[in-house]
C-alpha positions in Angstrom: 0.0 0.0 0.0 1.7 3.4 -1.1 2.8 5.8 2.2 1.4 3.4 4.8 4.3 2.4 7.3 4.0 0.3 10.7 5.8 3.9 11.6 2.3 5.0 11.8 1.5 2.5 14.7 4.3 3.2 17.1 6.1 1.3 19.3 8.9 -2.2 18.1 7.0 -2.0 14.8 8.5 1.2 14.0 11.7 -0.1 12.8 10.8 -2.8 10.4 11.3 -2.3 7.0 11.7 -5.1 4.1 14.8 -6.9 5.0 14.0 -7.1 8.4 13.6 -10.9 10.0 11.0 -11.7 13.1 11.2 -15.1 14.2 12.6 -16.8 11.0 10.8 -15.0 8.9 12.2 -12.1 6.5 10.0 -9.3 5.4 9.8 -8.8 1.8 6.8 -6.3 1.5 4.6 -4.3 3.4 0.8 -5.5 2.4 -1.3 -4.0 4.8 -1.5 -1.7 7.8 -5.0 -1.7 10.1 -6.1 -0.7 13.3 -2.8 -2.0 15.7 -1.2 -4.5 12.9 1.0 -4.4 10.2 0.4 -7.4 7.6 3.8 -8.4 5.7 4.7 -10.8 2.6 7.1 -12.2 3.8 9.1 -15.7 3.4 9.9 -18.5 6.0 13.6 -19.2 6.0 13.1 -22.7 7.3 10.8 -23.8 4.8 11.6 -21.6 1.7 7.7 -20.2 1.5 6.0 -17.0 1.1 3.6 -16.3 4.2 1.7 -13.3 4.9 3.3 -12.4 8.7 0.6 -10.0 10.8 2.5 -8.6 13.1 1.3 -6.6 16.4 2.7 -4.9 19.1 0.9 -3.5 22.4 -0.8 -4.0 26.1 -2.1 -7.0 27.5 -5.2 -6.4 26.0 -4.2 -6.4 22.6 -1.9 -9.4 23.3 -5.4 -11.3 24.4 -7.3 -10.7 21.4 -4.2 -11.7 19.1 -4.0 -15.0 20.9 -7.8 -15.1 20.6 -7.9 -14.8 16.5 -4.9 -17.1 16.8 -6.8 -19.8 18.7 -9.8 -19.1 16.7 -8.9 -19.4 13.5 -6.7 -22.4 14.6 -9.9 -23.9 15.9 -11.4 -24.3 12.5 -10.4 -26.4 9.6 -12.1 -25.3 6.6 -10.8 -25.4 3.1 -12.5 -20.9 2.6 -10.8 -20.0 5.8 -7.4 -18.8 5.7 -4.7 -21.3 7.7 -2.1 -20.3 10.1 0.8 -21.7 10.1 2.1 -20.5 13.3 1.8 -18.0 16.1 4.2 -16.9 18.6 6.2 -13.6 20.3 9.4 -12.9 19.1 11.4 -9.7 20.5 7.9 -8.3 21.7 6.2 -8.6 18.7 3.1 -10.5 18.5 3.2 -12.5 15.0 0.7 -14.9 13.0 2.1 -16.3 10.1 -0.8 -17.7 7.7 -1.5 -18.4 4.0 -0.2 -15.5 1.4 -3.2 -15.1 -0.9 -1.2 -13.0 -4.1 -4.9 -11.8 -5.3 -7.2 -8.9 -3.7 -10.1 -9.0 -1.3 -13.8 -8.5 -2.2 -13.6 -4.8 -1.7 -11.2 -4.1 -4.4 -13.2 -5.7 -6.4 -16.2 -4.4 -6.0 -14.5 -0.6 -6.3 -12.9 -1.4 -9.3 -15.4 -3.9 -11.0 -18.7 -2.3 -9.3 -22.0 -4.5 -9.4 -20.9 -8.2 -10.2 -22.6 -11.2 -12.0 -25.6 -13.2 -10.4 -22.9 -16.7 -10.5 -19.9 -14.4 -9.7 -21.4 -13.2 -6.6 -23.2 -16.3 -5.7 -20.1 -18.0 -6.0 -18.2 -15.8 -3.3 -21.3 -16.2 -1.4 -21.6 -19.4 -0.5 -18.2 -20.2 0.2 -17.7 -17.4 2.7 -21.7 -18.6 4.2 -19.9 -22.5 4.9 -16.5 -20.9 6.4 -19.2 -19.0 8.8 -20.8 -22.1 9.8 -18.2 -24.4 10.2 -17.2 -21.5 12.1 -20.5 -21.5 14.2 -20.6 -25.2 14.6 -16.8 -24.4 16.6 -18.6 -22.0 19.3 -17.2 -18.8 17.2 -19.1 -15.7 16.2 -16.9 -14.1 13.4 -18.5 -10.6 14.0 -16.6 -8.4 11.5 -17.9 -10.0 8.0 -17.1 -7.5 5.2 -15.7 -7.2 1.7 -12.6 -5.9 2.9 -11.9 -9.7 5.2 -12.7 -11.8 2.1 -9.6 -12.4 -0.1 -9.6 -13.8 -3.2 -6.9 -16.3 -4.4 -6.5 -16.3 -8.4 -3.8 -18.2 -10.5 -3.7 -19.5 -14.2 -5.8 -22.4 -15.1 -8.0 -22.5 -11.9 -11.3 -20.7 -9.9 -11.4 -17.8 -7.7 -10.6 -18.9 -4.3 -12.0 -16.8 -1.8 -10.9 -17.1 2.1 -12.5 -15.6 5.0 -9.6 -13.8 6.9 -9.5 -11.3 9.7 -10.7 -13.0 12.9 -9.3 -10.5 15.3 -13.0 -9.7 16.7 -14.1 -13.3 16.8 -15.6 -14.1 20.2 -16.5 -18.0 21.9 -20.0 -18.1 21.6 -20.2 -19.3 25.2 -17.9 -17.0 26.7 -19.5 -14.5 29.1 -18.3 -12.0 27.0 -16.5 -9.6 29.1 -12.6 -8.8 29.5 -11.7 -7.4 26.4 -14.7 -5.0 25.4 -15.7 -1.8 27.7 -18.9 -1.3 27.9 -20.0 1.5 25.2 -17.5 0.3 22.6 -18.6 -0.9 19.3 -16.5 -3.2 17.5 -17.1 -3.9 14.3 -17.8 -2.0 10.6 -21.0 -0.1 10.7 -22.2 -0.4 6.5 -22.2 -4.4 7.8 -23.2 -4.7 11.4 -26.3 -6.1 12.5 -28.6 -4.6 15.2 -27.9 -6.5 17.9 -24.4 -5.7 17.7 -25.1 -2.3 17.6 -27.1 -2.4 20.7 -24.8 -4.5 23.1 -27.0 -7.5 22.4 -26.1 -11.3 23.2 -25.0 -12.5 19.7 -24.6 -15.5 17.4 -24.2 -16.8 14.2 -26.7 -15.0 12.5 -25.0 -11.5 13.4 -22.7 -13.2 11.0 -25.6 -13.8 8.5 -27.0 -10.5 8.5 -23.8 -9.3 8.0 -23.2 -11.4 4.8 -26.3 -10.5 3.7 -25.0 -6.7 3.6 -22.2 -8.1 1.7 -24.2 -10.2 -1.0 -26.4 -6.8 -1.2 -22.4 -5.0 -2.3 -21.4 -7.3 -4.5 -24.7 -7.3 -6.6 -25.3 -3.3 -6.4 -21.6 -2.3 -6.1 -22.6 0.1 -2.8 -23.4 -0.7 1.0 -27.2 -1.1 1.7 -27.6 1.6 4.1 -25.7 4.4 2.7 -25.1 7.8 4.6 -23.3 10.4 5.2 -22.4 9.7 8.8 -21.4 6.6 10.6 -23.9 7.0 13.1 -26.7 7.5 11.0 -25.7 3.9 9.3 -25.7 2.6 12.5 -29.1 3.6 13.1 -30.4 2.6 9.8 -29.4 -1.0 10.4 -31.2 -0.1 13.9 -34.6 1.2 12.3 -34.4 1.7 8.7 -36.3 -1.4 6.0 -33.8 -3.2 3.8 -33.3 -1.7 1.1 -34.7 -3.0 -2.1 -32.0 -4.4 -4.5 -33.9 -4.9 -7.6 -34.1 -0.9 -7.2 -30.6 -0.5 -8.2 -30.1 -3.9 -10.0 -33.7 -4.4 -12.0 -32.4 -7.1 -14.0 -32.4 -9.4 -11.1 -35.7 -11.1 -10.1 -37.9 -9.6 -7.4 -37.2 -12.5 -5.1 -33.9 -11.9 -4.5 -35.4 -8.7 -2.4 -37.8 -11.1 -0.4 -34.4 -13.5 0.6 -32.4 -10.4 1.4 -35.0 -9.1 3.6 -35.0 -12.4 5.4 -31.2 -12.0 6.0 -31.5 -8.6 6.6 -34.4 -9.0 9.7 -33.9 -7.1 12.4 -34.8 -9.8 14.9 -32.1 -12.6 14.7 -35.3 -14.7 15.1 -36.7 -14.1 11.4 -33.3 -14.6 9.5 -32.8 -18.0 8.2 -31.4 -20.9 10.2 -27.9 -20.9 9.1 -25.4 -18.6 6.9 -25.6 -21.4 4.0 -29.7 -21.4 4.1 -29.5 -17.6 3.4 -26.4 -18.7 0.7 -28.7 -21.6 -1.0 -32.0 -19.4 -0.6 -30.4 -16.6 -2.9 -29.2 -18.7 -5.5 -32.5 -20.0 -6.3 -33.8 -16.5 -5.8 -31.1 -15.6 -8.6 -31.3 -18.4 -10.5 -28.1 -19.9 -10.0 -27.0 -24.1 -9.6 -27.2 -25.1 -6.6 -23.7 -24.7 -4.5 -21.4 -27.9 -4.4 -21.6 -29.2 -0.8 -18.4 -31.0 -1.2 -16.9 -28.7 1.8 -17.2 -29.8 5.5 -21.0 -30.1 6.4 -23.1 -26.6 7.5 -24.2 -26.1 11.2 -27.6 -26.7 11.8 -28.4 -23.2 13.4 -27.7 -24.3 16.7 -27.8 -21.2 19.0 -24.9 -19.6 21.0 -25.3 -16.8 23.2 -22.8 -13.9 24.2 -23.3 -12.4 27.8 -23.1 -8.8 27.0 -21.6 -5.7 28.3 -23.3 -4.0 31.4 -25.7 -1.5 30.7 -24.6 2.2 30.9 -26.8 4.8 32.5 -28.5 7.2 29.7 -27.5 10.5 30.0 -28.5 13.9 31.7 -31.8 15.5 30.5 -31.9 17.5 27.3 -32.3 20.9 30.2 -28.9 20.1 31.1 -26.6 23.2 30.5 -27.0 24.0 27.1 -23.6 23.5 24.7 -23.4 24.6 21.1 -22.3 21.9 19.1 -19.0 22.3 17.0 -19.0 21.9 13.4 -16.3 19.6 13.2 -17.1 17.3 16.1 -16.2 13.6 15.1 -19.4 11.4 15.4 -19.1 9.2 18.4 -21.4 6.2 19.5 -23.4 7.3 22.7 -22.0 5.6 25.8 -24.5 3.1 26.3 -26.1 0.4 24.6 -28.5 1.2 22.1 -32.0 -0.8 22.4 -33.7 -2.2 19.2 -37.5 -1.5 18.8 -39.6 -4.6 18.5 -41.5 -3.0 16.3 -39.2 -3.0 14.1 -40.1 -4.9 10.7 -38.4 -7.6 9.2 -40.4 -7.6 5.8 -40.6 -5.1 2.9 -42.8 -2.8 3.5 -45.9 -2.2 1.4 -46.7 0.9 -0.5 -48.3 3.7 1.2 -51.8 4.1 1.5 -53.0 7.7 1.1 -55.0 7.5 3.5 -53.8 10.3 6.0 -50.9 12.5 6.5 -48.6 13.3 9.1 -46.7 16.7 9.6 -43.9 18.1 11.8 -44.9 21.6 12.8 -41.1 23.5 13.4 -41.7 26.4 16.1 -40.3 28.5 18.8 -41.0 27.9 22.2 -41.0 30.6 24.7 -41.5 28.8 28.0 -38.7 25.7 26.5 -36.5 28.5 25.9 -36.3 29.7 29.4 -36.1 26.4 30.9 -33.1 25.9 28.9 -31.3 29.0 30.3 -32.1 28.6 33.9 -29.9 25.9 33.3 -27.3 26.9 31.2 -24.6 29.3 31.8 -24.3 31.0 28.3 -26.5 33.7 27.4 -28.6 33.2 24.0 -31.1 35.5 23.0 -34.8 34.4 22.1 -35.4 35.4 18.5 -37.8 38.1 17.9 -39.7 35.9 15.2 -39.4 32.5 14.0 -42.3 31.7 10.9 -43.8 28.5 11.5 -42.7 25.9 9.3 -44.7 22.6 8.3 -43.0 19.3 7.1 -44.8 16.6 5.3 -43.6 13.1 6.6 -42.8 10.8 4.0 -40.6 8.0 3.1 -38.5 5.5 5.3 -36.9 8.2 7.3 -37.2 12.0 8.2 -33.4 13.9 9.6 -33.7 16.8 11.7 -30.5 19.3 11.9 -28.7 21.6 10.4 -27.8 21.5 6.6 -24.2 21.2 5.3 -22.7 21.6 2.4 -19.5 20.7 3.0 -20.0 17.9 5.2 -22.6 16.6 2.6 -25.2 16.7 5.6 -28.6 17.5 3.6 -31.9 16.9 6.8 -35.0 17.0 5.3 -36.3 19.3 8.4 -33.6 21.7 8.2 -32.7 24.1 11.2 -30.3 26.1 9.8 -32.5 29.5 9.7 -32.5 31.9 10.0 -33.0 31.9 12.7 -30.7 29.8 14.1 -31.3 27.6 17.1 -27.7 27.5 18.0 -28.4 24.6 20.6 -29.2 22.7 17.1 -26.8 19.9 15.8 -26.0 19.0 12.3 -27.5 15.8 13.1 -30.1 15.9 16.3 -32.9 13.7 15.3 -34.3 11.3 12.9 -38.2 10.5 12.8 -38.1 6.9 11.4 -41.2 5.7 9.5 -43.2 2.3 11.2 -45.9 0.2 10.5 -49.5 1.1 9.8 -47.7 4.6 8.6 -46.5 5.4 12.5 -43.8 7.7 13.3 -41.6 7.2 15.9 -38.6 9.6 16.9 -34.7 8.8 18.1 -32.2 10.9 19.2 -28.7 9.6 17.4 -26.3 10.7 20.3 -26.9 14.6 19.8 -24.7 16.9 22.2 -28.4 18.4 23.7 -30.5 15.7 23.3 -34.1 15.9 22.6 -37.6 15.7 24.6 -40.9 14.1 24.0 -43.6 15.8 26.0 -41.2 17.0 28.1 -39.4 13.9 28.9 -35.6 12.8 28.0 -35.2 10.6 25.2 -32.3 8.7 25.7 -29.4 8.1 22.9 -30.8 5.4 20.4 -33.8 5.3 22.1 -37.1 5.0 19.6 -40.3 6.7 21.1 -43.4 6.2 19.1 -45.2 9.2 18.1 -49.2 10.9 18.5 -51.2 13.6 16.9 -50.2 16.3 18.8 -46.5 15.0 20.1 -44.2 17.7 21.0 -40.4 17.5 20.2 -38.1 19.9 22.2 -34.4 20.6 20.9 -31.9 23.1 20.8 -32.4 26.1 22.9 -35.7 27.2 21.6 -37.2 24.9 19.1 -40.4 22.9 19.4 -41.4 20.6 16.6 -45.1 19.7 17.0 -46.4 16.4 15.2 -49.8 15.7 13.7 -51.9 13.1 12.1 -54.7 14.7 9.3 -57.9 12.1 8.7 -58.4 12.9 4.7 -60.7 15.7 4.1 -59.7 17.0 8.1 -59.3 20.5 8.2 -57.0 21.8 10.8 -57.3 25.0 11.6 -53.9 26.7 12.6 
């Protein structure tokens, strides 16, 4: 990779450079740099052949999970999972030696090649789907599944060969799931992590499966299902948001391939399919492909392992907590505790909507909000003189609330900006996400100031359903009223 160095990561990897030799192995080339690892082509001395060496370097917790994707992917022979050869310290550094694959990973290819073939991605598919189950049936939950940890072997006269690599999150299904993750931290890539991951949720193989599914949704489209501008909101559009409907990007597949995708894509682990090779087998036939040769090591039969998770985290302070004006340039951060999933959350392609009402958000000022929020805060902002009421239809899947930017590409369909201004306002505050029998709900994604319904704190990645009549209380003045119109209801203003 051009100007990455393990320089970047500090510490004994600093000084290692091609020619360099850990434990009988001498670095050739520099491959890859990620996270607290270096990844080398390099060649064992003792047995004459090329290896790719990961190399890491750090504090008793990073030594843990290195011996962890050590023993993990150790504890799994598979012919689509890639083998290590060994795994030791030498001099302080941390090193996996494992099987060089010369071609590139899945996310390459898709940036270079975009959408792929119906057999082409079917065939990556199902490979990866058995390494995930054989996987399972070994008591591990893989829990990073992506593009980017699917490498593709290629040489003259023979198939693609794709591995499953990267099992540095991989957790014991029956652990209790504590030690090496504080509670609050997310670990994992939000364009492919399923809900319950998100939400500190006990996990098993089908976070795996919902993750493929995000995958096999790339590799046919060319782009990640849910895609925004911010991290957080992709995490809360795996949270809240319907899968996305393939065949709108892709119309040349067949409409069924949305209906398996869906399945895989459920926000309940409960209405996925048994296993990650029932998902693989169920989208072939949706996209018309052979059937998958099972001459690999037999699936696992969906058997059920659960992860204790992380402690909950208290939610915090009221949104009339001293009021702070949100920076521009603030990074987007996950809130501190675990986010909950709504139950009411569906699992199935929504149905067009009936015209059959119509739901508004009302944008105001708020007088008596206004001075609540500075008896509480310590900087002085002054009420505006006149703020126009502003009505919003509701429609589609999901409604933002914030600030427009052009720069940062942030674009909310209720925009804030003004003028006025509600300076307590962030680019992001709220999203109203769309529910069944054409319901609104609200959820605050982590906003500095937070929000209130009917006066109440909403917690961080909380969803609160929503009433004619509902009032929504952000920033240091503004008051977003929501109501329901019957057809032919008249309401007067």
């Amino acid at each position: 990779m051009a100007e990455e160095s393990p320089a970047q990561l500090g510490g004994l990897l600093t000084g290692l450079v091609p020619g360099s030799r850990i434990a009988g192995y001498l670095l050739e080339k520099l491959v890859g740099v990620g996270g607290a690892a270096a990844v080398y082509r390099a060649r064992d001395e003792r047995l004459g052949r090329v290896v790719a060496l990961k190399l890491l370097a750090g504090d008793d917790l990073v030594r843990q999970r290195f011996t962890r994707e050590a023993r993990a992917v150790a504890a799994v022979d598979h012919p689509h999972i890639i083998p290590i050869y060994e795994a030791g310290e030498a001099g302080g550094v941390l090193f996996i030696a494992m099987r060089f694959v010369a071609g590139d990973d899945l996310r390459v290819i898709v940036g270079r090649e975009g959408g792929l073939r119906p057999g082409r991605a079917a065939a990556f598919i199902s490979p990866v789907a058995s390494a995930l189950d054989a996987a399972h049936a070994a008591g591990l939950v893989h829990r990073d599944v992506k593009p980017a940890n699917m490498l593709v072997d290629v040489g003259p006269g023979r198939p693609e060969h794709v591995y499953l690599s990267d099992f540095g999150l991989a957790r014991g299904v029956l652990s209790s799931g504590g030690g090496l993750t504080m509670a609050g931290q997310f670990l994992g890539t939000p364009d492919y992590a399923a809900p319950e991951q998100i939400g500190g949720q006990p996990l098993d193989g089908r976070v795996d499966q919902y993750a493929l599914a995000c995958v096999a949704y790339t590799l046919l489209s060319g782009s990640v299902p849910f895609k925004r501008d911010e991290a957080m909101a992709v995490l809360y559009a795996h949270l809240f948001a319907p899968p996305p409907r393939l065949t709108a990007v892709r119309p040349d597949l067949p409409d069924a391939v949305d209906q398996v995708l869906a399945r895989a894509l459920a926000k309940a682990p409960q209405d996925r399919y048994d296993s990650c090779g029932d998902f693989a087998d169920a989208l072939r036939e949706a996209l018309g492909v052979p059937p998958y040769d099972p001459s690999g090591p037999r699936r696992s039969t969906g058997q059920a392992y659960v992860i204790t998770p992380a402690p909950p985290v208290t939610s915090r302070a009221a949104a009339t907590a001293p009021l702070t004006i949100p920076p521009d340039s603030a990074a987007t951060q996950l809130p501190d505790g675990p986010m909950a999933v709504s139950p009411a959350a569906s699992s199935v392609l929504p149905p067009p909507p009936a015209e059959t009402e119509t739901w508004t958000a009302v944008v105001a000022a708020d007088r008596a909000y206004y001075d609540s929020v500075q008896a509480e805060s310590d900087q002085e902002i002054a009420f505006p003189a006149q703020v126009p009421e502003r009505r919003f239809p509701l429609s589609g899947t999901e409604v933002r609330i914030g600030r427009r930017s052009v720069s940062r590409r942030i674009e909310p369909e209720i925009d804030l900006t003004g003028p006025p201004a509600d300076p307590g306002v962030s680019r992001l505050h709220a999203v109203l996400i769309a529910g069944a029998n054409r319901s609104w709900s609200v959820i605050d994604p982590g906003s500095p100031n937070g929000i209130l319904v009917n006066g109440r704190d909403v917690p961080p990645g909380k969803s609160v359903a929503l009433r004619d009549g509902d009032r929504i209380h952000l920033g240091a003045w503004t008051v977003i009223t929501i109501t329901r119109d019957q057809p032919g209801q008249v309401r007067s203003s």
